[in-house]
C-alpha positions as CSV (number, residue, x, y, z in Angstrom):
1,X,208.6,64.5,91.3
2,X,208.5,65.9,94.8
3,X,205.3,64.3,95.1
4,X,206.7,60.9,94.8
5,X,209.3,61.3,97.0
6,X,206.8,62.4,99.7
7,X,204.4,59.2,98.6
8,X,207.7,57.0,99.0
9,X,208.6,58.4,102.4
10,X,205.2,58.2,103.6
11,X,204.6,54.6,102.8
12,X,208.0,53.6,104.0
13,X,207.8,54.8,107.3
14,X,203.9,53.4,108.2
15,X,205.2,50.3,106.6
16,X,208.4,50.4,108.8
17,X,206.7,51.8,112.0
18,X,204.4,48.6,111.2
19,X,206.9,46.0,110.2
20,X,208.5,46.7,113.5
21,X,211.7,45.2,112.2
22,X,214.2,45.4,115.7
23,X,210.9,44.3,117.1
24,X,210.6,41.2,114.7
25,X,213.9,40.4,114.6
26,X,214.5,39.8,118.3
27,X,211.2,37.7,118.4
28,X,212.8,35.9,115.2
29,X,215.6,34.9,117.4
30,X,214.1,33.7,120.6
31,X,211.8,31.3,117.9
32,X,215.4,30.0,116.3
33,X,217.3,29.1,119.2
34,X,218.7,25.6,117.9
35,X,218.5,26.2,114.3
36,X,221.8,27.1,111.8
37,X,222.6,30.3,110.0
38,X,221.8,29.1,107.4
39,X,218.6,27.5,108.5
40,X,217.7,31.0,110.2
41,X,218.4,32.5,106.8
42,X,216.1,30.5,104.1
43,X,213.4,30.9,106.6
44,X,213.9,35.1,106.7
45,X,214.2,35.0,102.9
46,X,211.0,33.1,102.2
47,X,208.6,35.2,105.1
48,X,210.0,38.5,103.5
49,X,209.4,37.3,100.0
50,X,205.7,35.7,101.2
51,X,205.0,38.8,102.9
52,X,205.8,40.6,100.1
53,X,203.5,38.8,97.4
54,X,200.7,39.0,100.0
55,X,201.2,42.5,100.5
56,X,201.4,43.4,97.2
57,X,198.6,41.5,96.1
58,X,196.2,42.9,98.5
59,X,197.2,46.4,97.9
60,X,196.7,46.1,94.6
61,X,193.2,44.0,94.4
62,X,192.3,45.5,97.8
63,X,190.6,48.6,96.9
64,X,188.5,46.3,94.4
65,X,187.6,43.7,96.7
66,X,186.3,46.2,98.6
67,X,184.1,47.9,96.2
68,X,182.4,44.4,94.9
69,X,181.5,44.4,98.4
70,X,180.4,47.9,98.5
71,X,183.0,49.7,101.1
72,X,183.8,53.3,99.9
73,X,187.4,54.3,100.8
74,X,186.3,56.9,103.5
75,X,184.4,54.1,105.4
76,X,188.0,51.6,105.2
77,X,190.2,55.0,106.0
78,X,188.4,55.1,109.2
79,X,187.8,51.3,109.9
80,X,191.7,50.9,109.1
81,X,192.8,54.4,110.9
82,X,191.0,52.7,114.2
83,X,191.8,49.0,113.4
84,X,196.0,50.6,112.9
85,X,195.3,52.4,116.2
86,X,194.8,49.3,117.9
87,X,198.0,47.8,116.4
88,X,199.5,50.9,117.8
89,X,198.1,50.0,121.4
90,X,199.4,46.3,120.7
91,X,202.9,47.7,120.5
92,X,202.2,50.4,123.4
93,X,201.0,48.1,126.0
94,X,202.6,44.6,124.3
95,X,199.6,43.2,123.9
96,X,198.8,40.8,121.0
97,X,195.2,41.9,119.1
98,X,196.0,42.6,115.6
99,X,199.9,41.1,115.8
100,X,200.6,37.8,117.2
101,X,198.7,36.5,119.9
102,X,200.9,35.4,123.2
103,X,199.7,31.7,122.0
104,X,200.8,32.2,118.9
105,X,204.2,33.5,119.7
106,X,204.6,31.0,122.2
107,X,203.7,27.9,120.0
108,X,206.6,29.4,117.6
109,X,209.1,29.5,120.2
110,X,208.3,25.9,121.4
111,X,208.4,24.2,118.3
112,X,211.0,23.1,115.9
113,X,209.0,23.4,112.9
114,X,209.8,25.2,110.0
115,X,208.4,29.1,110.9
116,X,208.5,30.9,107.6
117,X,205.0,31.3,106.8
118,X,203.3,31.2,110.0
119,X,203.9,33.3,112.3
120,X,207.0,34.9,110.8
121,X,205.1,35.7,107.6
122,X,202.1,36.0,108.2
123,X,200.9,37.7,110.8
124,X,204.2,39.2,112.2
125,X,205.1,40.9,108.4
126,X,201.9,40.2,106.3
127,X,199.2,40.9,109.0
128,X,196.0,42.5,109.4
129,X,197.9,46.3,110.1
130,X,200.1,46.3,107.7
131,X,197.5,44.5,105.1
132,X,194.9,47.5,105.9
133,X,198.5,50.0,105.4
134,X,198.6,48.8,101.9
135,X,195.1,48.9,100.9
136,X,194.9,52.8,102.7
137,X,198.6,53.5,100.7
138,X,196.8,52.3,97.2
139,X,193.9,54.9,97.9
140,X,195.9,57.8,98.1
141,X,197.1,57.4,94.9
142,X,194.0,57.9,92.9
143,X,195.3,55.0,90.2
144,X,198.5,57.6,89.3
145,X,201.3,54.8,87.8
146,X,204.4,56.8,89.8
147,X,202.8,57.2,92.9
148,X,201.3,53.5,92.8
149,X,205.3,52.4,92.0
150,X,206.7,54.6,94.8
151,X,204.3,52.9,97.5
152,X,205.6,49.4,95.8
153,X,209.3,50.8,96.3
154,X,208.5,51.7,99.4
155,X,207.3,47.7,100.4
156,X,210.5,46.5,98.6
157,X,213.1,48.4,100.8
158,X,210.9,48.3,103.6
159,X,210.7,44.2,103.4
160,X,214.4,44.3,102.5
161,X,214.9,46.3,105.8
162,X,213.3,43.8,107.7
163,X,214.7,40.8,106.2
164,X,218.3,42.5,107.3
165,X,217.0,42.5,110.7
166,X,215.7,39.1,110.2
167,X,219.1,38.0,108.8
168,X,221.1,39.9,111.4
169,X,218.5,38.6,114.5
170,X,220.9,37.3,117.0
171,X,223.3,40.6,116.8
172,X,220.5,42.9,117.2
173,X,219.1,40.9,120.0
174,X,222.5,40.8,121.9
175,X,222.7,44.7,120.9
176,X,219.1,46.1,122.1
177,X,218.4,43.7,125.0
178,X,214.6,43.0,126.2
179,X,214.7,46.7,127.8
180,X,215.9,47.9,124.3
181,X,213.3,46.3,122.0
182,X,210.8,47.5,124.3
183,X,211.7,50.7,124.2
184,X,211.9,50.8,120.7
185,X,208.9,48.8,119.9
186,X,206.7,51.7,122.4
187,X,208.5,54.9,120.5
188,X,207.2,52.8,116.8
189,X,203.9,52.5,118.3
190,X,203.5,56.0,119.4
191,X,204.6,56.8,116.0
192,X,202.0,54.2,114.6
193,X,199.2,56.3,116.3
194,X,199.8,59.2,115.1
195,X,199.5,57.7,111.6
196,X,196.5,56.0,112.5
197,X,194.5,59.1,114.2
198,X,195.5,61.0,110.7
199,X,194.3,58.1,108.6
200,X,191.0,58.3,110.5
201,X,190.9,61.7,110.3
202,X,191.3,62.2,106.3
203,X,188.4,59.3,106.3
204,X,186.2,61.5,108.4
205,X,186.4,64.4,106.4
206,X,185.8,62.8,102.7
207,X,182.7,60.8,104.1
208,X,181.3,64.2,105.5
209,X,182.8,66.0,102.1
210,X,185.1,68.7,104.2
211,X,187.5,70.3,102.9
């Protein structure tokens, strides 16, 4: 059972670390300037509950997508160790490579379209990091049924912890500040590369058969 609760933990805090819920949620709130609570809070509900159906889907077929196309696990633990290290840097340095471009974040803020799906969804929840988090999460588990549900638990509180963030965007703005998000948004991605230079590392050694 210990097991589990170690697989649980785990996936929660890359998915967290990736999520980057304080991070999201002040960006969330610069995009909603004009619209209602309750405007602000069907769009949180549907990008968490899109996010999470994309998530789960491709952490589930992921693994087999990438064996039609004849990708062994090692080879995508390194690819997604070094494409999540990058993510990492994106945070770091607030750059937008594998998150949301500047453009992109800048065309949400402008307009007063509805911004559930994109970019709230997908790619600031559901994006390439956190997609390549789910696939690396699945492969850990060799196909064991607990640990498989503990990484799926761990994707339900950790989209639940982000839609409070979502839902709670304007307090958590006023609370952290710009200086505030930053800071915690560079501490996540310090975090994040630590994960990723691990993730790399356990691809590395199963590709060269170490123990």
């Amino acid at each position: 059972m210990h097991a589990y609760y170690v697989s649980f933990l785990y996936a929660l805090v890359a998915l967290l670390v990736i999520f980057d819920p304080l991070g999201t949620a002040a960006l969330f709130s610069v995009m909603t300037p004009h619209d209602t609570i309750e405007e602000r809070a069907s769009q949180a509900k549907r990008a968490c509950f899109i996010a999470f159906i994309v998530l789960s889907v491709f952490g589930i077929g992921g693994e087999s997508l990438l064996e039609a196309l004849g990708i062994g696990i090692a080879a995508m633990k390194v690819a997604g160790g070094i494409l999540l290290f990058l993510s990492a840097a994106d945070m770091v340095t607030a750059r937008g490579v594998l998150r949301a471009s500047p453009d992109e974040r800048a065309a949400a803020t402008a307009t007063e379209d509805d911004i559930a799906v994109f970019p709230l969804a997908i790619p600031l929840i559901a994006g390439p990091g956190s997609m390549t988090t789910m696939v690396l999460l699945h492969s850990r588990t060799d196909g064991d049924p607990l640990s498989l549900l503990a990484i799926e638990a761990a994707l339900v509180v950790a989209i639940l912890i982000t839609l409070t963030g979502l839902l709670l965007a304007r307090h958590v703005q006023r609370v952290l500040g710009v200086t505030g998000s930053n800071v915690v948004g560079r501490v996540l991605g310090v975090l994040l590369a630590a994960l990723a230079a691990q993730i790399t590392l356990d691809g590395l050694r199963q590709s060269l058969n170490l123990s």
